[in-house]
C-alpha positions in Angstrom: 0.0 0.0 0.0 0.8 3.6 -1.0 1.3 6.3 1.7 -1.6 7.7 0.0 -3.5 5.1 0.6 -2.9 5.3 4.5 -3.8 8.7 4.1 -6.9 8.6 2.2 -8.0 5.7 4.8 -6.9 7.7 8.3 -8.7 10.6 6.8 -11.6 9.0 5.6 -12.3 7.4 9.2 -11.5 11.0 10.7 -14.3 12.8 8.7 -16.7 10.1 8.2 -16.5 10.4 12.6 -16.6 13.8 12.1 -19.4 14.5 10.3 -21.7 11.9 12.1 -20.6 12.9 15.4 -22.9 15.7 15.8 -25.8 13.7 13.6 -25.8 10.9 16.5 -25.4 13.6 19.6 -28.3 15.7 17.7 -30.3 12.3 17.4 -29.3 11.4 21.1 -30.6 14.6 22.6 -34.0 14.4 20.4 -35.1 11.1 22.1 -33.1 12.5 25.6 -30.2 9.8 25.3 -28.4 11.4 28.1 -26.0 11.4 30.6 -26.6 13.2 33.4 -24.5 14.9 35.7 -23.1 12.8 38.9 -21.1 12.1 41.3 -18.3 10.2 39.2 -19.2 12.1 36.4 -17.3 15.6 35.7 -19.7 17.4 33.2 -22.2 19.5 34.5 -24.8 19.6 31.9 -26.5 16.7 30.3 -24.1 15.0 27.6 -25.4 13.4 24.7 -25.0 9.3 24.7 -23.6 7.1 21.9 -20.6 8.8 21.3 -19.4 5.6 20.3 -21.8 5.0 17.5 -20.1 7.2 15.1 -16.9 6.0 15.8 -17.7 2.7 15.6 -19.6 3.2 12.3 -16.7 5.3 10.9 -13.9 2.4 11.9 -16.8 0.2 10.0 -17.1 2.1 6.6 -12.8 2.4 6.6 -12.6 -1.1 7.3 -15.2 -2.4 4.3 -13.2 0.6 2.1 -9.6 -0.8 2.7 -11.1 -4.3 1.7 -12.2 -2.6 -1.3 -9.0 -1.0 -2.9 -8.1 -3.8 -4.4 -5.5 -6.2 -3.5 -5.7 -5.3 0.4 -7.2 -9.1 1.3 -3.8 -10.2 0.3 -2.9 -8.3 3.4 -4.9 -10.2 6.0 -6.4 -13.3 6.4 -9.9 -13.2 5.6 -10.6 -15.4 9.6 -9.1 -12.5 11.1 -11.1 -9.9 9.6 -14.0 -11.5 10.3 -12.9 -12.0 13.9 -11.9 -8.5 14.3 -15.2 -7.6 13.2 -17.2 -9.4 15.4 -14.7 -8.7 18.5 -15.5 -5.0 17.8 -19.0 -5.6 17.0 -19.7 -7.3 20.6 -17.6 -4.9 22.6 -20.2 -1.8 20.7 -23.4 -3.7 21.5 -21.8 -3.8 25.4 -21.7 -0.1 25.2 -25.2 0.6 23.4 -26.7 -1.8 26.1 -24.7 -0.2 28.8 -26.2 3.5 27.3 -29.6 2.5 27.3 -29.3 0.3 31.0 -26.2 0.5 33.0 -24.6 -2.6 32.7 -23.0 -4.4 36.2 -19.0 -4.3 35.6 -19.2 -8.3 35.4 -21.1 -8.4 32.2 -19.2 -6.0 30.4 -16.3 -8.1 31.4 -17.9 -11.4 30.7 -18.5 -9.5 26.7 -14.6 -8.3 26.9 -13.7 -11.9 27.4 -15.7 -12.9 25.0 -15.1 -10.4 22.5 -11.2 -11.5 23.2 -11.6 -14.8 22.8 -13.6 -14.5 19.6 -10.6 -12.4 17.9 -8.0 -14.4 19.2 -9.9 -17.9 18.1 -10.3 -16.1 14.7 -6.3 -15.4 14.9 -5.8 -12.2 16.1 -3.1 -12.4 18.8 0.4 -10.7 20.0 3.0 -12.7 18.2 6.8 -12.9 19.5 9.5 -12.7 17.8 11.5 -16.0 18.8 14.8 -14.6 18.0 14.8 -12.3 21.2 14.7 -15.7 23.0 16.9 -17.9 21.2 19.6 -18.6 24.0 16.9 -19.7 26.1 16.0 -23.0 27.0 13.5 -24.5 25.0 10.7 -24.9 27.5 10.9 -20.8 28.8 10.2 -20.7 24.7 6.8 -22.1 25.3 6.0 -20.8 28.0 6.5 -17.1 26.7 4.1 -18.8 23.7 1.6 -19.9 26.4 1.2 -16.4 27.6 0.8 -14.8 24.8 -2.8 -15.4 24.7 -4.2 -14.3 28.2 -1.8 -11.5 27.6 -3.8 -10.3 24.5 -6.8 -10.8 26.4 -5.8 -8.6 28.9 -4.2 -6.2 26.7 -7.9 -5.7 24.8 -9.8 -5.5 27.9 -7.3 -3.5 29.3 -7.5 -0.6 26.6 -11.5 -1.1 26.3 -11.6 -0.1 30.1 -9.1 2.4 30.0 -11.0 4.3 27.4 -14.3 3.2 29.2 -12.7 5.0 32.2 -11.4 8.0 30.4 -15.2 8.2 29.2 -16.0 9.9 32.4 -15.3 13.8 30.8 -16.8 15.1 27.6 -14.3 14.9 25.1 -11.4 13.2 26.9 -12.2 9.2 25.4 -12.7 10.8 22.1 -9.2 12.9 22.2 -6.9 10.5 23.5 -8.5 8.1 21.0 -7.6 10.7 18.5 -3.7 11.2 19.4 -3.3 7.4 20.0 -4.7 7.0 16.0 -2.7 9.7 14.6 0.6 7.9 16.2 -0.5 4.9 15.3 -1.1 6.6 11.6 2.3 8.0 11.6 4.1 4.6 13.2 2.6 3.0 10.8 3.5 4.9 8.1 7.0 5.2 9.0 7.6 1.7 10.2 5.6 0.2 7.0 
C-alpha cells in the first residue's frame, strides 16, 4: 500500500466520525439519550449518549473501504477480519446496552472476554518474535508462547476499560482516542 493510501483511509475514518458525530449527539438529545451529571461524572450539563456509534460506524465504513481498494485481502487473512469484526461488534453492542441500562462491571467483562476470545480464536493475537529468546531454554520458549494469549486478552480488555474510564469527561475518550490514532497513523507509516 501507497502512503496515499494510509492517508486517504486515516482521513476518511476521521471525517466520516466527524461528520456523524454531531448527527448521532443531535439524534441522542432528540429522544433524551443522556448522561446526566453525577457524582463520578465531571460534566455538569446533560451529555449526549452514543458517542461511540459514530466512531464505531466510521472504523466500520474504513474497514469495508480498505477491503475494497483492491489487492488489500492479500494483506490479512480473511478469519481474522472476520474476527476483528465481530470482537469490535460485541464490545459496541456492550456499550449501546450499557447507554440504554447501565450494565453491572461483570457483564461487560464477561463480553470483553468474550469479544477476546472470539478475535484471538479467529487469529488475532500478539506474536513474538523467537529470536529475542533464542539462548533460552527450549521450554521458557513455550512458556512465553503460552502467555501470549491471556496477555492479548488482557491487553484488549485493558484498553476497552481504560477508554471506558477515560469516558467519564466530555471529550477526553474521544481525544486521547484521537492522538493514539494519529501515532499509530504515523508509526505506521514510518515503520511500513
Amino acid at each position: 500500500m501507497t502512503i496515499f493510501t494510509y492517508l486517504k483511509l486515516f482521513l476518511g475514518s476521521f471525517f466520516i466520525a466527524l461528520l456523524l458525530t454531531p448527527l448521532v449527539r443531535r439524534v441522542a438529545m432528540k429522544f433524551n439519550f443522556m448522561a446526566f451529571p453525577k457524582e463520578d461524572r465531571w460534566h455538569r450539563e446533560p451529555t449526549a449518549l452514543f458517542g461511540g456509534v459514530a466512531i464505531f460506524i466510521a472504523v466500520m465504513i474504513t474497514m469495508v473501504s480498505f477491503l475494497g481498494l483492491g489487492d488489500n485481502l492479500g494483506l490479512f487473512d480473511l478469519r481474522q477480519i472476520i474476527g476483528f469484526f465481530i470482537g469490535v461488534f460485541l464490545i459496541f453492542i456492550c456499550g449501546i446496552i450499557d447507554d440504554f441500562k447501565k450494565v453491572v462491571p461483570q457483564v461487560k467483562l464477561l463480553f470483553q472476554i468474550i469479544a477476546s476470545c472470539v478475535v484471538i480464536y479467529f487469529g488475532i493475537s500478539f506474536t513474538i518474535n523467537h529470536a529475542y529468546f533464542e539462548k533460552l531454554p527450549v521450554f521458557v520458549v513455550q512458556l512465553i508462547d503460552l502467555l501470549v494469549i491471556p496477555f492479548t486478552i488482557l491487553w484488549i480488555i485493558g484498553i476497552t476499560n481504560a477508554f471506558n474510564l477515560l469516558d467519564n469527561m466530555d471529550g477526553l475518550s474521544s481525544g486521547v482516542a484521537g492522538i493514539a490514532s494519529v501515532m499509530l497513523f504515523l508509526s505506521g507509516i514510518i515503520y511500513r
